[in-house]
Structure formats: structure tokens, C-alpha cells
N, CA, C and O atoms as a MOPAC input file, in Angstrom:
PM7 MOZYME 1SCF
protein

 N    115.67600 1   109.45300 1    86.07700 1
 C    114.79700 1   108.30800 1    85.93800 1
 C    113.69500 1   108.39700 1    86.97700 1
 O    114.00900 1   108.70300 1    88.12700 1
 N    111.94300 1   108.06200 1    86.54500 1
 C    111.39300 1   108.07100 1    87.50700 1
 C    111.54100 1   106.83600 1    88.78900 1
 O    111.93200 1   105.67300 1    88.70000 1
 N    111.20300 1   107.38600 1    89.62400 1
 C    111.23700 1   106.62600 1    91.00300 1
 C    110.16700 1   105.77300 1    91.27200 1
 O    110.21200 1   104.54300 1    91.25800 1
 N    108.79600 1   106.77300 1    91.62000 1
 C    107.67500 1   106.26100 1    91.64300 1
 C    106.83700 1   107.20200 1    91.48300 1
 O    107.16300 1   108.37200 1    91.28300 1
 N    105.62400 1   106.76200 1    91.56100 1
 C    104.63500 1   107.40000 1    90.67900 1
 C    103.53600 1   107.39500 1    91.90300 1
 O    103.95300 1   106.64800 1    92.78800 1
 N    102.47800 1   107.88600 1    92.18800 1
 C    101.52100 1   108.19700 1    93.47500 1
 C    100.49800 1   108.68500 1    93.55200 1
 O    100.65500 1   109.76300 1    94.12600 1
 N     99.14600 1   108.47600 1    93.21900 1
 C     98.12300 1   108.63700 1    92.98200 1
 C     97.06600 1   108.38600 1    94.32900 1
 O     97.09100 1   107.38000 1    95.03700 1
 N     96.23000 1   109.43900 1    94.47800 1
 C     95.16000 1   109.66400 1    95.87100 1
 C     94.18700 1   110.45600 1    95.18700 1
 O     94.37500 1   111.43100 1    94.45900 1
 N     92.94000 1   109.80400 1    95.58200 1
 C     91.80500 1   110.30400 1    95.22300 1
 C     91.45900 1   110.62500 1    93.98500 1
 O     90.44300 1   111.31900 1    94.03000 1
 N     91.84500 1   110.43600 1    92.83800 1
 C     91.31300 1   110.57100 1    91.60300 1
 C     90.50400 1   109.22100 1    90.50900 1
 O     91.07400 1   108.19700 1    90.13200 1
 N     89.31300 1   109.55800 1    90.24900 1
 C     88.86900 1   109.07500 1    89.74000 1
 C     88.12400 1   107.56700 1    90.24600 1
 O     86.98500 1   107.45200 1    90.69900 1
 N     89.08700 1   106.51800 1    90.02900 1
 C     88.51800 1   104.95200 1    90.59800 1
 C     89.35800 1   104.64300 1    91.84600 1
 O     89.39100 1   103.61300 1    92.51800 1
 N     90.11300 1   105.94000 1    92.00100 1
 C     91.28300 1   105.53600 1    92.84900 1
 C     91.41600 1   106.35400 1    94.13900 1
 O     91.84200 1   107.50500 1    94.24100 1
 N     90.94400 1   105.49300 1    95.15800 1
 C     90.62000 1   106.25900 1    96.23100 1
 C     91.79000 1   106.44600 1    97.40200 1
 O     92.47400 1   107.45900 1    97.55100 1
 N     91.84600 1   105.45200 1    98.05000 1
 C     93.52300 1   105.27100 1    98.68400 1
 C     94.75100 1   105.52500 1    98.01800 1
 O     94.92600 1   104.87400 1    96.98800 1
 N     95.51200 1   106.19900 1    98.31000 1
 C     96.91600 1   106.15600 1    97.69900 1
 C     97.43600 1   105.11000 1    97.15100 1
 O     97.55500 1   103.98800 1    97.64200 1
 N     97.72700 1   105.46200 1    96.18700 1
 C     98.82800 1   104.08300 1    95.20800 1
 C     99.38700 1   104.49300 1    94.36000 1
 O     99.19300 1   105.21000 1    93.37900 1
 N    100.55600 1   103.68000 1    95.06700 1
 C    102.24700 1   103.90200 1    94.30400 1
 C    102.38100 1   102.52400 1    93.54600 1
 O    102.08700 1   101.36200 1    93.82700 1
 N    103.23400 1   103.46900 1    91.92900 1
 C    103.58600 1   102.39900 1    91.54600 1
 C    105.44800 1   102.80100 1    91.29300 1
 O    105.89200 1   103.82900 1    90.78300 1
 N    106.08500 1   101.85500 1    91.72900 1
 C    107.62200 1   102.08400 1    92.04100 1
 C    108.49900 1   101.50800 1    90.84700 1
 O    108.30300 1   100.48700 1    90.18700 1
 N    109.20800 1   102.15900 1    90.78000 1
 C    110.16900 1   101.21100 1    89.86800 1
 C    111.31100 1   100.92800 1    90.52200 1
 O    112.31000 1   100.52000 1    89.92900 1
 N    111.25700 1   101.12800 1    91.84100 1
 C    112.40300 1   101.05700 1    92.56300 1
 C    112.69000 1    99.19300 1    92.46300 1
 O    111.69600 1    98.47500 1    92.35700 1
 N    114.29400 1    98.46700 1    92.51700 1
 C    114.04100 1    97.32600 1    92.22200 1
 C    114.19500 1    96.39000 1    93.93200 1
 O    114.88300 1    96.57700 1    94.93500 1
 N    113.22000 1    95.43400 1    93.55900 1
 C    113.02600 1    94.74700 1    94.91400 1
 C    114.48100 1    93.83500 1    95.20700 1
 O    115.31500 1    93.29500 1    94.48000 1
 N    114.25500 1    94.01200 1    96.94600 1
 C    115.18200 1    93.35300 1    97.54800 1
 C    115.45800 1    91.79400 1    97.40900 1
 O    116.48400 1    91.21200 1    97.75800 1
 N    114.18200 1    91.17200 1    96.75200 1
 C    114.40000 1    89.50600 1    96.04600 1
 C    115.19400 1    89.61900 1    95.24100 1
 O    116.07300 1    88.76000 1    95.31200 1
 N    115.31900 1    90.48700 1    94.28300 1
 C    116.15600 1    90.07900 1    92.80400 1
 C    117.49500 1    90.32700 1    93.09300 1
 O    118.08800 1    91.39200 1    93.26100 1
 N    117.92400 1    89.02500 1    93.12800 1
 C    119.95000 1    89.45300 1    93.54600 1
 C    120.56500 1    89.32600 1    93.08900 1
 O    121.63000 1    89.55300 1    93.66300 1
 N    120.69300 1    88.81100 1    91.49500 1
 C    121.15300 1    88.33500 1    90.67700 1
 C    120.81400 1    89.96900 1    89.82600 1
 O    119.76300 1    90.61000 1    89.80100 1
 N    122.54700 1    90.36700 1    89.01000 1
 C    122.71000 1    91.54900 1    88.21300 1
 C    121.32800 1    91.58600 1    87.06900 1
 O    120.48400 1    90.69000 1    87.06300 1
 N    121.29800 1    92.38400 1    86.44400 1
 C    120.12600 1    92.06200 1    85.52600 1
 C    119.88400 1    93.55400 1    84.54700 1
 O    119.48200 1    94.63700 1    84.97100 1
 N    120.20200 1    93.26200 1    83.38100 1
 C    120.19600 1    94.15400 1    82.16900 1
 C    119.37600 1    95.30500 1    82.48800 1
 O    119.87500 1    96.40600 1    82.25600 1
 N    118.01700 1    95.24500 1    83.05900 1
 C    116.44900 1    95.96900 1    83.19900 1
 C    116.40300 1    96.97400 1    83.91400 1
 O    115.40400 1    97.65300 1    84.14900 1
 N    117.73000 1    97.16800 1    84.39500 1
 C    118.02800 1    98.19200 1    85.60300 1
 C    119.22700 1    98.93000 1    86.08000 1
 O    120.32000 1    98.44800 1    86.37600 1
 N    118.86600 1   100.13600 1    86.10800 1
 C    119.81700 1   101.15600 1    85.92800 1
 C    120.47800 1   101.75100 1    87.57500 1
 O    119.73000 1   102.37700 1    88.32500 1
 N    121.24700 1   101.59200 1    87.77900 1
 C    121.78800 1   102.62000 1    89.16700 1
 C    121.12600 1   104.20300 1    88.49600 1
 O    121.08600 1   104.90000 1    87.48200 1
 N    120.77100 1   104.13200 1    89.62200 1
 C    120.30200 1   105.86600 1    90.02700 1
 C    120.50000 1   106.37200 1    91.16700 1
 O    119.69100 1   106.08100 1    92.04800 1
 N    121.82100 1   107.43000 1    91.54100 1
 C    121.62800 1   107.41800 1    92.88100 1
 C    121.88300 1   106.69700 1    93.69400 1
 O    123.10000 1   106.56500 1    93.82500 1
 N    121.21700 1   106.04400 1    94.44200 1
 C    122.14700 1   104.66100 1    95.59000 1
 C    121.00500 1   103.99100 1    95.50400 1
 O    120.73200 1   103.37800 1    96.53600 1
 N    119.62500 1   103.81400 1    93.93400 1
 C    119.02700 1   103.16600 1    94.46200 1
 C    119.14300 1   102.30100 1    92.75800 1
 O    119.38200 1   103.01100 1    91.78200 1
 N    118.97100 1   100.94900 1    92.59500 1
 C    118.39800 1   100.76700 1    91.06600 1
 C    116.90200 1   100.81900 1    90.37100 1
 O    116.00000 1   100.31400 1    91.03900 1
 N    116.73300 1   101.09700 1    89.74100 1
 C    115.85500 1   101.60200 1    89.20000 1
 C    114.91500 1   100.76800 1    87.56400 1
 O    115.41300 1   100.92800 1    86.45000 1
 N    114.10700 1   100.26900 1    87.67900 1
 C    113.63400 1    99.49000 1    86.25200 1
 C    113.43800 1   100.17000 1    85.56800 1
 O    113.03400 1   101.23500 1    86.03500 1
 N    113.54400 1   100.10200 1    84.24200 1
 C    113.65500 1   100.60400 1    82.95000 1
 C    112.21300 1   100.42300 1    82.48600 1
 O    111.71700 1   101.22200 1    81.69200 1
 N    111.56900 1    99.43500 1    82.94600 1
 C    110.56900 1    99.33300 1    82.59600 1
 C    109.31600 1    98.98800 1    83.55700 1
 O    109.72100 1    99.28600 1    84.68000 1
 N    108.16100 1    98.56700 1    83.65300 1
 C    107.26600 1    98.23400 1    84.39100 1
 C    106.02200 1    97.70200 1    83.44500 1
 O    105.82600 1    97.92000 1    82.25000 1
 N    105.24600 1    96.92700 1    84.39200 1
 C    103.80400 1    96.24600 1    83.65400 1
 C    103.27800 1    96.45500 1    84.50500 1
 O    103.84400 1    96.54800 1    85.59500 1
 N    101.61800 1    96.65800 1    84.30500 1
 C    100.34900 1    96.91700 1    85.09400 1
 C     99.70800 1    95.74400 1    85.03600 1
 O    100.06000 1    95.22300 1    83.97800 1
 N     99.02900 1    95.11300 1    85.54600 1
 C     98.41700 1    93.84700 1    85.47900 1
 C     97.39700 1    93.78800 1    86.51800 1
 O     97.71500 1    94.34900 1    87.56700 1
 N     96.26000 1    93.24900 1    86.47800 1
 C     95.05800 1    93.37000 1    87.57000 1
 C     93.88800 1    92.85100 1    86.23300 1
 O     94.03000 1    92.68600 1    85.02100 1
 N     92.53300 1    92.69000 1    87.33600 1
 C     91.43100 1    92.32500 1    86.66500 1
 C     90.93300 1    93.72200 1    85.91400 1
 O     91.36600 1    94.87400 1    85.91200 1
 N     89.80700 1    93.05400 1    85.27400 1
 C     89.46500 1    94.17800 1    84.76400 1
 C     88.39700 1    95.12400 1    85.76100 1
 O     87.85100 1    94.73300 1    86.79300 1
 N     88.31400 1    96.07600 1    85.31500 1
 C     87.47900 1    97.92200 1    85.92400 1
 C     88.72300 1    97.74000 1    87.40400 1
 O     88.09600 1    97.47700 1    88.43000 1
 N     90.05200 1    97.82200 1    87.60600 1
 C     90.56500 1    97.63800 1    88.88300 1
 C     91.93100 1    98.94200 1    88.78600 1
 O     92.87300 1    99.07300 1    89.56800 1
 N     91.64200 1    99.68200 1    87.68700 1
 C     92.11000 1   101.10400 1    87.80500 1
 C     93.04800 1   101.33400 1    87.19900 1
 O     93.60900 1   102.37200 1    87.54800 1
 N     93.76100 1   100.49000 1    85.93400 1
 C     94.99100 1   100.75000 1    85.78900 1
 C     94.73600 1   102.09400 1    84.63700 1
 O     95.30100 1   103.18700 1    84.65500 1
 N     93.75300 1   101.62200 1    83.71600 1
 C     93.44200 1   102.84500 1    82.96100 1
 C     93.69000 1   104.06000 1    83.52000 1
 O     94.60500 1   104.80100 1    83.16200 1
 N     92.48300 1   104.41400 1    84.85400 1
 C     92.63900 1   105.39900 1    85.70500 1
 C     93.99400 1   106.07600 1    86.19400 1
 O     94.08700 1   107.27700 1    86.44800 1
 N     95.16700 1   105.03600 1    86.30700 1
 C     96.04500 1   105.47500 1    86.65900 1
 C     97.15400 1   105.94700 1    85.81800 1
 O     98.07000 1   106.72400 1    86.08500 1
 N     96.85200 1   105.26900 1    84.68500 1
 C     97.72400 1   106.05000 1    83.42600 1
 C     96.93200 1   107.11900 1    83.27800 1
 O     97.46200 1   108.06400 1    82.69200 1
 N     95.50700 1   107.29900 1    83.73100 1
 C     95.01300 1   108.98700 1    83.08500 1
 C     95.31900 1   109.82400 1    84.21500 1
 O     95.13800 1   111.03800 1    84.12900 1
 N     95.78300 1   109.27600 1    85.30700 1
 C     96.37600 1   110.02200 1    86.47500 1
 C     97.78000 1   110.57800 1    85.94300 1
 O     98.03800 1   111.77200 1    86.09700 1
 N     98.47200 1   109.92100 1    85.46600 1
 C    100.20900 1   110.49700 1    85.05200 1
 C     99.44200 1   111.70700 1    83.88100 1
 O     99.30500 1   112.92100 1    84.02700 1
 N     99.12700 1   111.01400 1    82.97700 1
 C     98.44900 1   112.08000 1    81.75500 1
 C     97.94500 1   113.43400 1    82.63200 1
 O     98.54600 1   114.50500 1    82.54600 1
 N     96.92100 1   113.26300 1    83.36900 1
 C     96.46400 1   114.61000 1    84.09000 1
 C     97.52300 1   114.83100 1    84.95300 1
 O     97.29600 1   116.04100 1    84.93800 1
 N     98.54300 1   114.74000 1    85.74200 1
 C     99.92800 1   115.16400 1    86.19000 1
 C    100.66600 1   115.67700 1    84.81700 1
 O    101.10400 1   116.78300 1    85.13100 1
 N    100.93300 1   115.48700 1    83.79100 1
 C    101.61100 1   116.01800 1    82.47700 1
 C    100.42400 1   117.00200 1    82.35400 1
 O    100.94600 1   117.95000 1    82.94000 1
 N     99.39700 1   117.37300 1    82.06300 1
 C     98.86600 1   118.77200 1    82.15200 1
 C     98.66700 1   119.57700 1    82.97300 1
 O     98.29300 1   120.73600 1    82.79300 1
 N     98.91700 1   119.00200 1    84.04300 1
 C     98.36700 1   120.39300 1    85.11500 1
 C    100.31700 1   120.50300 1    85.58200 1
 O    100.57500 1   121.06900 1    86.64500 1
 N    101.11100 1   120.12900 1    85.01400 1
 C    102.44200 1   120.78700 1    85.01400 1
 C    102.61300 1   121.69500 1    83.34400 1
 O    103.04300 1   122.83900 1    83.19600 1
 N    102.25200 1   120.99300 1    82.54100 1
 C    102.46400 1   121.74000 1    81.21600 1
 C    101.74800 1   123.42000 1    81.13200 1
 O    102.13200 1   124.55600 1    80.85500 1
 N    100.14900 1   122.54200 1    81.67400 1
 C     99.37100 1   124.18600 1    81.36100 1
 C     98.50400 1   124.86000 1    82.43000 1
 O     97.38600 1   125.37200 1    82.37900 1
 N     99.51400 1   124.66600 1    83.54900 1
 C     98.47200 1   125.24200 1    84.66100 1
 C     98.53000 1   126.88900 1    84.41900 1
 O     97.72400 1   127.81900 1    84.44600 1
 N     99.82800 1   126.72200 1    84.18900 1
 C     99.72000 1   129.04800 1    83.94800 1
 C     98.93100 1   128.87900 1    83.45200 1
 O     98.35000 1   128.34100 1    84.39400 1
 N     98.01600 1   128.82100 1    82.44100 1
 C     96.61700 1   128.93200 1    81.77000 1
 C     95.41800 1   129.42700 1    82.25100 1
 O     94.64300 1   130.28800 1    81.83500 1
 N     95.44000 1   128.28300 1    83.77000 1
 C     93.98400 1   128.67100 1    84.14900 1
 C     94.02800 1   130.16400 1    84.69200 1
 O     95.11700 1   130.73400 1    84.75900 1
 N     93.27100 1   130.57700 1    84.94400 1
 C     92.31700 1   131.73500 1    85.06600 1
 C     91.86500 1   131.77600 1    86.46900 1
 O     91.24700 1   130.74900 1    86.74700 1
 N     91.97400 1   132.73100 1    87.59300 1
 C     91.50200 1   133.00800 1    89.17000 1
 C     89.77000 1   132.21500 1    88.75000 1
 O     89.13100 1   132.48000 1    87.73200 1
 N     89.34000 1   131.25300 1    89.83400 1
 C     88.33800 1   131.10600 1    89.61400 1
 C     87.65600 1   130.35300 1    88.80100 1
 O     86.43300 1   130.22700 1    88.85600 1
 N     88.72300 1   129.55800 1    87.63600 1
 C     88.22400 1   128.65700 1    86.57400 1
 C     88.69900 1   127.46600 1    86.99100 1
 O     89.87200 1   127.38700 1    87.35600 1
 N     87.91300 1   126.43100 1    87.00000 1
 C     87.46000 1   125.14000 1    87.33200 1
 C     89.03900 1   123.97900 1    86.76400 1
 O     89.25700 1   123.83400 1    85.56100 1
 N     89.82000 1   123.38700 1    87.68500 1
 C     90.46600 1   122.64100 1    87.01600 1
 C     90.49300 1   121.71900 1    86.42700 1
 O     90.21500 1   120.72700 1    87.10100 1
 N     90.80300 1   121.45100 1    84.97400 1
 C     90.39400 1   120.60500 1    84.11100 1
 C     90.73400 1   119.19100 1    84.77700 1
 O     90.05900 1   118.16200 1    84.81500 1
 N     91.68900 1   119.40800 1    85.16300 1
 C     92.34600 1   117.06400 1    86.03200 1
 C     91.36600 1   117.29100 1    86.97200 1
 O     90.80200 1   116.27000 1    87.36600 1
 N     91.10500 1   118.04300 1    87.31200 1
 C     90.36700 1   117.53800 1    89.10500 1
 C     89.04100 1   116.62000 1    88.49500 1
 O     88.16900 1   117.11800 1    87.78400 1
 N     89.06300 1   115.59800 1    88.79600 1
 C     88.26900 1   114.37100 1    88.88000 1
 C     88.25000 1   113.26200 1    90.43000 1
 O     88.62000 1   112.09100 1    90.34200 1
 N     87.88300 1   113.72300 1    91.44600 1
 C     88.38700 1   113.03200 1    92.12500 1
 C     87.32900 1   111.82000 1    92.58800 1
 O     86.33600 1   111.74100 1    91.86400 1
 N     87.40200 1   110.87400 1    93.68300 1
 C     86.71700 1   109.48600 1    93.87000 1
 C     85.15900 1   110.04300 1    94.01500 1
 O     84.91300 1   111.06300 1    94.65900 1
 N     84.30300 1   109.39000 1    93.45600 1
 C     83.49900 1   110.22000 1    93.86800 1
 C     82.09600 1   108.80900 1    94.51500 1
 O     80.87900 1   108.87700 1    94.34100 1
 N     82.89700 1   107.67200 1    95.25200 1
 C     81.61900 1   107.02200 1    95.09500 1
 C     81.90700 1   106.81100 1    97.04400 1
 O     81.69100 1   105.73600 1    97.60300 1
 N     82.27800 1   107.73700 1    97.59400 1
 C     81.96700 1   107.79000 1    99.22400 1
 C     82.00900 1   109.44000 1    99.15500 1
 O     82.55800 1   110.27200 1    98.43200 1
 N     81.18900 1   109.45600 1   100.22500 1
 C     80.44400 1   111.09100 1   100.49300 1
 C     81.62100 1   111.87000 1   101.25800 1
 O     82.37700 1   111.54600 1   102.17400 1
 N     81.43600 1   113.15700 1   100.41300 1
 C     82.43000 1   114.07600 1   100.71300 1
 C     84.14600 1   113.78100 1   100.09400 1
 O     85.10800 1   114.49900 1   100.36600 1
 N     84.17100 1   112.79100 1    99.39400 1
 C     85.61500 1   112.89100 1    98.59800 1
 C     85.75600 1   113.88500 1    97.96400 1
 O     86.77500 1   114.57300 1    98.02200 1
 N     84.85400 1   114.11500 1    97.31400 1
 C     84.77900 1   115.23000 1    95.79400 1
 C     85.42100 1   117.12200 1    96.58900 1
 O     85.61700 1   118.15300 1    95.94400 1
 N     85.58900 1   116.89100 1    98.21600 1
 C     85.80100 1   117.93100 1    98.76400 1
 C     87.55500 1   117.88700 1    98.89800 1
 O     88.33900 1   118.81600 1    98.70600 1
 N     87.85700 1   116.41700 1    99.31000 1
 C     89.40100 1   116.43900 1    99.43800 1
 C     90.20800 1   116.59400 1    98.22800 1
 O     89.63500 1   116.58900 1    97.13800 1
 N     91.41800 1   116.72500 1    98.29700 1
 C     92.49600 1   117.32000 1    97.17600 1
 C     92.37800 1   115.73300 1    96.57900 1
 O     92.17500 1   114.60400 1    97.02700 1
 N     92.69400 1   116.53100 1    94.99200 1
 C     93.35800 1   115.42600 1    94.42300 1
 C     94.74400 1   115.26500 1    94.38300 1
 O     95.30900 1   116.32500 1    94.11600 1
 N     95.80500 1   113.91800 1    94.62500 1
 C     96.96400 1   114.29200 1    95.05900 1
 C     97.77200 1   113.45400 1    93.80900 1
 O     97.34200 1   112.36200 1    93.43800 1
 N     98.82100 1   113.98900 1    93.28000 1
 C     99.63700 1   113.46000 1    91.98000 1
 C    101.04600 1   113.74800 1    92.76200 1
 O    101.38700 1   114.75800 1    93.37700 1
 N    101.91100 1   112.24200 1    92.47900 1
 C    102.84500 1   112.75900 1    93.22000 1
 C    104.19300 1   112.03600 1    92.44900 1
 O    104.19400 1   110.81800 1    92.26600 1
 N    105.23900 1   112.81600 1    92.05200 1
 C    106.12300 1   111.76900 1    91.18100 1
 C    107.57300 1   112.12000 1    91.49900 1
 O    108.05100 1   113.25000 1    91.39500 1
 N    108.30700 1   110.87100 1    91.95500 1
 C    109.54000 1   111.03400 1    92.54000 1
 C    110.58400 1   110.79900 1    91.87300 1
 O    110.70100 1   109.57500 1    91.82500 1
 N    111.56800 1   111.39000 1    91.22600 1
 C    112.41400 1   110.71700 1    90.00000 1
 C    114.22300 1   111.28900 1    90.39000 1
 O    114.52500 1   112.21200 1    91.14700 1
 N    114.67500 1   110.86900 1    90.01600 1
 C    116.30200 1   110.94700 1    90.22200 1
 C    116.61300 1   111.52200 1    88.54700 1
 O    116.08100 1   111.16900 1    87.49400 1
 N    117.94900 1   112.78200 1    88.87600 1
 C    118.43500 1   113.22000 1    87.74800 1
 C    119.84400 1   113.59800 1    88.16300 1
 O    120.10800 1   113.81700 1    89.34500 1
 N    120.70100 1   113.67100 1    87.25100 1
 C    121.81300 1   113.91900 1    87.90300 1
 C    122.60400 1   113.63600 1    89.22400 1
 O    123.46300 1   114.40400 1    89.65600 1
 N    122.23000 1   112.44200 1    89.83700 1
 C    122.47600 1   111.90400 1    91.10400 1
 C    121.59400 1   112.59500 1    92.01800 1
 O    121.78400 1   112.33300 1    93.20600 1
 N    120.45900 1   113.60800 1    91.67500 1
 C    120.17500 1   114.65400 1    92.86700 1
 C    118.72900 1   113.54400 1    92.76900 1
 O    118.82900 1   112.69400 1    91.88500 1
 N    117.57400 1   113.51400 1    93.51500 1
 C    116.68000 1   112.91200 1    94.16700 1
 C    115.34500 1   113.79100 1    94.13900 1
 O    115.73500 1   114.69500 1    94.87800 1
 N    113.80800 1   114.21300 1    93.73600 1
 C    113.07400 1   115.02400 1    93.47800 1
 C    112.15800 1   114.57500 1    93.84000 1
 O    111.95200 1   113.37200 1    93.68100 1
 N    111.27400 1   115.39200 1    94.46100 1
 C    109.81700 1   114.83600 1    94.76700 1
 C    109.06400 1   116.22600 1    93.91200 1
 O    109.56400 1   117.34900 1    93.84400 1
 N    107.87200 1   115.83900 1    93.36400 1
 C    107.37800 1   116.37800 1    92.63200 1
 C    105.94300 1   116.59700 1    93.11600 1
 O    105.32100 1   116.01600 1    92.22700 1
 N    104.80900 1   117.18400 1    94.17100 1
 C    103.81900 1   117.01000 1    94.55300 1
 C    102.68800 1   118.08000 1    94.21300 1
 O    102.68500 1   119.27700 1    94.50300 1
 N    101.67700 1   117.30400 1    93.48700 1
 C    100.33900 1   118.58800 1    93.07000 1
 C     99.01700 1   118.10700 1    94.01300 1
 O     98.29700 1   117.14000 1    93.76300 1
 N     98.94400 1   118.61800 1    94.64600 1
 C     97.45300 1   118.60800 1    95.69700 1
 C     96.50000 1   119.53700 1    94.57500 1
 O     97.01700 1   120.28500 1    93.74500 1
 N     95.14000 1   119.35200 1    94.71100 1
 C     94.75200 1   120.87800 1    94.38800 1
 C     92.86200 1   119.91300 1    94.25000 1
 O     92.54700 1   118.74200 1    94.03600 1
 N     92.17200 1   121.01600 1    94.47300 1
 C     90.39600 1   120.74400 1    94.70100 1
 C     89.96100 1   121.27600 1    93.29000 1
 O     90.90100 1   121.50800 1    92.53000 1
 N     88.78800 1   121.49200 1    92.84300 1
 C     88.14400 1   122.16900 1    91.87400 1
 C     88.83500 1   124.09400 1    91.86600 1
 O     88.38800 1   124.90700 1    91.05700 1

């Protein structure tokens, strides 16, 4: 099950941001929505919610570009331009730092961090 999800520098999204499914220490009462994983519980589900242009799009095209640059990175070519790299581009000199995709998920009781840095 994923853990959390972690997005830096791509696109509208400049600071790091995690979105967790880990379940908060308020809810104390048992609850259908959530699974033990590991020693931690885990939601089955999640909602995005914010105003509008405030990135959530961006950040589902952040997981989407994390699902291709794991599916088809053997592909690229020494020297050919990476297709996800989109990174913040509205303060000077971002477009130089990595874009960072980062996804933490539990399988088999074992615990995974999953991390893609990478520039043009």
C-alpha cells in the first residue's frame, strides 16, 4: 500500500509536498477506510481539495510522470532530453535543480522508499 507520495520542483510545485495516507493521530475510533500496514495504518483512500490553479492537477501529473520515467526510462537515449522533466519555472535558476518524485509504500510487511531526482 502506498505510504506517501512527494513532489519538489515540478511544474506549479515548487517546495516539497507530501501527500500521506498515513492515518492521523486524531482519529481513534476503529474505522473501515484503513488498513494496517506494517506498524503503521494506512487510508484506502484520499481527496485533494484546495482553490483553484493551487496544484492539485500538477500533482496528479507528478505521480503520472513518476509512472513513466519508472515504466520507460530504459528508452531514453545518452543525451536525449527527459520527457517528465518540467520543473518550477517562475523563480530564477529552478529550471537548473532536479526534479524530485518520491513514493513510499509498504508490501509484504517490508517498508520502500522509491526516489527519482533527475535535470533535463
Amino acid at each position: 500500500m502506498i505510504k506517501s507520495v512527494f513532489v519538489q520542483n515540478y511544474r506549479s510545485i515548487n517546495e516539497g509536498q507530501t501527500l500521506s495516507f498515513v492515518k492521523s493521530n486524531r482519529k481513534k475510533a476503529e474505522h473501515p477506510h484503513y488498513r494496517k500496514a506494517g506498524h503503521v495504518e494506512l487510508a484506502c483512500a484520499a481527496a485533494m481539495y484546495g482553490a483553484n490553479a493551487s496544484g492539485k492537477s500538477n500533482f496528479l501529473k507528478a505521480i503520472a510522470s513518476l509512472q513513466q520515467a519508472i515504466l520507460f526510462s530504459g528508452d531514453n537515449k545518452p543525451g536525449q532530453p527527459i520527457r517528465e522533466h518540467d520543473p518550477f519555472r517562475l523563480k530564477k535558476g529552478q529550471e537548473n535543480l532536479p526534479v524530485c518524485f518520491e513514493i513510499e509504500f509498504i508490501s509484504a510487511e517490508i517498508s520502500y522508499t522509491y526516489t527519482v531526482r533527475f535535470t533535463r
